[in-house]
C-alpha positions, 0 to 999 in steps of 0.5 A: 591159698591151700595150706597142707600143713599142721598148723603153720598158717603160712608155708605147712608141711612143705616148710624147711623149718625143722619140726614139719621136716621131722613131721615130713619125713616121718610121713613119707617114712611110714608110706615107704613101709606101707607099700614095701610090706604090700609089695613083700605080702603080694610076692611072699604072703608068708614071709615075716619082714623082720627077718630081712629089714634091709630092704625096708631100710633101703625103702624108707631112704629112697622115698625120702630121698624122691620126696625131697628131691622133688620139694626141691625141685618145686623150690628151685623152679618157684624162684626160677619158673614162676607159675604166673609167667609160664605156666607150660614151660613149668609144668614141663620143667617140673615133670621132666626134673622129677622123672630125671630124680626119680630115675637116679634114686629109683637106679641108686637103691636097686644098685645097692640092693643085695641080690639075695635078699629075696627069692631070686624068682621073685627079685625082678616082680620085686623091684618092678612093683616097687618102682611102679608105687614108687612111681606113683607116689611120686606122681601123688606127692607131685600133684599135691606140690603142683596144686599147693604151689600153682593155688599159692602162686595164684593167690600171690599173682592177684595181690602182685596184680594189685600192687601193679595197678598202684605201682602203675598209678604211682608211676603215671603221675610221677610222670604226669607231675614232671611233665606238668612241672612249672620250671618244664613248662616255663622252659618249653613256653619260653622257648615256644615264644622265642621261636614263634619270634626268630623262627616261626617254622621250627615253632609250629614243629616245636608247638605239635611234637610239645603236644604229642609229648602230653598227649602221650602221657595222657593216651597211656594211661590204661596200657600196661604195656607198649611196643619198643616201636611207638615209645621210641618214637615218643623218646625221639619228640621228648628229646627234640623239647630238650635240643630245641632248648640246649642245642647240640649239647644232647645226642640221642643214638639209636642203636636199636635192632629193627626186628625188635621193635616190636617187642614191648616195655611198660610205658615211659620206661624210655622217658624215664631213662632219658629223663634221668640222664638229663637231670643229673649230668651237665649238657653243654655244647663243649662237655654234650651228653650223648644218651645211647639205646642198644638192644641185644636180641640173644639176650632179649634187652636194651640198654640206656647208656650215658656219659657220666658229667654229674651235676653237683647240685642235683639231689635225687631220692632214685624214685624213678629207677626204683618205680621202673623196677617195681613194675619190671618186677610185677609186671614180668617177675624181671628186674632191670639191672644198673651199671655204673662205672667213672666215666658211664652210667647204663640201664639195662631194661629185659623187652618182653613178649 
C-alpha cells in the first residue's frame, strides 16, 4: 500500500485525525500562497502583496476548501463505489464530483472577491489564472488520492481475495458436512429402501435426483459463482429428497423472474436458505411450511421467503447465514439483509452480474 503520510503507517496525511488535519491544511495553505504570489508576480511584478492581503486571505480558504471537499469525496465514494467492484463508474463518479466541487468553491471566492482589489485591467487574467492553477492543483491533489486509494484498495482486494477462498472453503464443507450428515443419510436411505418396496418407480427418481444433490456439491467446488438458473433447479431436487419424505408438508413456490435466470449468486446460497427454513420450522400436512423464491428485477434481488412455525427444540448458532453474508460481502462488497416478523421469516440475497 502507498502511504503519503508523516508517520502514520496505516491512514498518513489523508487521515481525519486532527494533527495530519493540522499538518494537511497547513501544506495546502502554503501552496495556496505560493501560486497566488506567482500569479500576482506575472500580472503586477512590482505590486508588494501585504498591501492587499485579502485576496491571499481568500485564496488560502478556497484551496482548503477544494482539498477537503475532494478528500471527501474519495471517502464518501470509497464506501459507496469501491474500487475493486467498479473501477469505470468510480473513476467517473469521482472526476464528475470533483469538477462539480471545483466549480461551486472556484464561483463562491470569485463572488466574494471585491473588485477592486486589483487593477481592473488585470481582474479578469487574475481570476482566469488563478482558477487554471487552481485547476491544476486539484487535478495533482486528485491524482495523488486516485493512486493512494485505487493502490490501497488493491492491496485490500487480494487480502478480501484470500478470505474468500477461506470463507468458500468453510462454506463447502459446511455443506458437504450436512449433506454427508448420518441423520440426512439415515433419513434418505430409509426412505430409498421403502420406495424400493412400495414404489419402485418413485425410488429409481428418488435414487437419480439423491445422486444429483451430491454430485453438485461435488461439481462446485471450484465456482465462485452460478447462475440463478442451474441452482434453481439443483434447490428443485434437494427439496424433492425432503417431499418424498414429508409429503405435502413443504411447498416450494417459485416466483422467479425468467429473464433473471441468468443472472448469478454463490453456490448453495439456495440450499442454504431452504435448508434453514427446513431446520427450524415445524413441517406437518396440517401446519406445511411453504418456502417462496421472489425475485425484483428494478432492485436486482431475490427473496427467500417462509412461514414462520419454529421448532422449540431446534438450536442454532446462525453459521449458515452469517457464511452466506461473509462471502456476499467478499465476493461483491453487498450484504444480504434478514427480515423477520411474527408470523414470517425473508432472506433477501443482491443477484449479481
Amino acid at each position: 500500500m502507498l502511504y503519503f503520510g508523516l508517520g502514520d503507517k496505516k491512514e498518513g496525511i489523508m487521515s481525519n485525525k486532527f494533527r495530519f488535519t493540522l499538518i494537511r491544511l497547513g501544506i495546502v495553505s502554503i501552496l495556496a500562497l505560493l501560486t497566488l504570489q506567482f500569479v500576482n508576480f506575472i500580472l503586477t511584478p512590482t505590486q508588494n502583496p501585504l498591501n492587499d492581503s485579502y485576496p491571499y486571505i481568500l485564496a488560502i480558504i478556497g484551496f482548503n476548501l477544494l482539498s477537503e471537499g475532494n478528500i471527501l469525496i474519495n471517502r464518501y465514494l470509497d464506501r459507496k463505489t469501491p474500487w475493486f467492484f467498479r473501477i469505470v463508474p468510480r473513476v467517473y463518479k469521482q472526476v464528475s464530483l470533483s469538477l462539480l466541487w471545483t466549480a461551486i468553491v472556484g464561483f463562491a471566492m470569485f463572488t466574494v472577491l471585491p473588485r477592486d482589489t486589483i487593477h481592473p485591467n488585470l481582474h479578469f487574467r487574475g481570476i482566469v489564472l488563478t482558477y487554471a492553477f487552481g485547476a491544476i492543483f486539484v487535478l495533482i491533489f486528485n491524482s495523488i488520492l486516485f493512486l493512494r486509494s485505487f493502490f490501497s484498495n488493491w492491496r485490500n482486494s487480494l487480502i478480501e481475495n484470500e478470505k474468500l477462498k477461506q470463507e468458500k472453503l468453510k462454506s463447502e464443507y459446511r455443506v458437504l458436512q450436512n449433506q454427508m450428515n448420518p441423520h440426512f443419510l439415515f433419513n434418505s436411505l430409509s426412505v430409498l429402501i421403502s420406495e424400493i418396496r412400495y414404489n419402485p418407480d418413485k425410488a429409481e427418481e428418488f435414487a437419480r435426483k439423491m445422486a444429483d444433490v451430491y454430485r453438485y456439491v461435488l461439481q462446485r467446488r471450484d465456482d465462485e459463482t452460478i447462475t440463478l438458473e442451474k441452482e434453481l433447479k439443483f434447490t428443485e431436487k434437494f427439496i424433492f429428497l425432503h417431499k418424498i419424505r414429508l409429503g405435502e408438508a413443504v411447498f416450494l413456490e417459485n416466483q422467479i423472474e425468467p429473464e433473471l435466470l441468468k443472472s448469478r449468486i454463490p453456490p448453495f446460497t439456495l440450499q442454504i436458505l431452504v435448508e434453514n427454513a427446513l431446520k427450524h420450522n415445524r413441517a406437518t400436512e396440517k401446519e406445511p411450511l411453504h418456502i417462496n423464491l421472489k425475485t425484483d428485477a428494478e432492485k436486482m434481488m431475490l427473496e427467500v421467503r417462509n412461514n414462520r412455525q419454529e421448532k422449540k427444540t431446534t438450536y442454532s448458532a446462525g453459521t449458515g447465514l452469517n457464511n452466506l453474508s461473509d462471502r456476499y460481502r467478499l465476493l461483491s462488497g453487498k450484504t444480504i439483509k434478514i427480515i423477520e416478523t411474527e408470523i414470517e421469516f425473508a432472506v433477501q440475497i443482491p443477484l449479481l452480474d
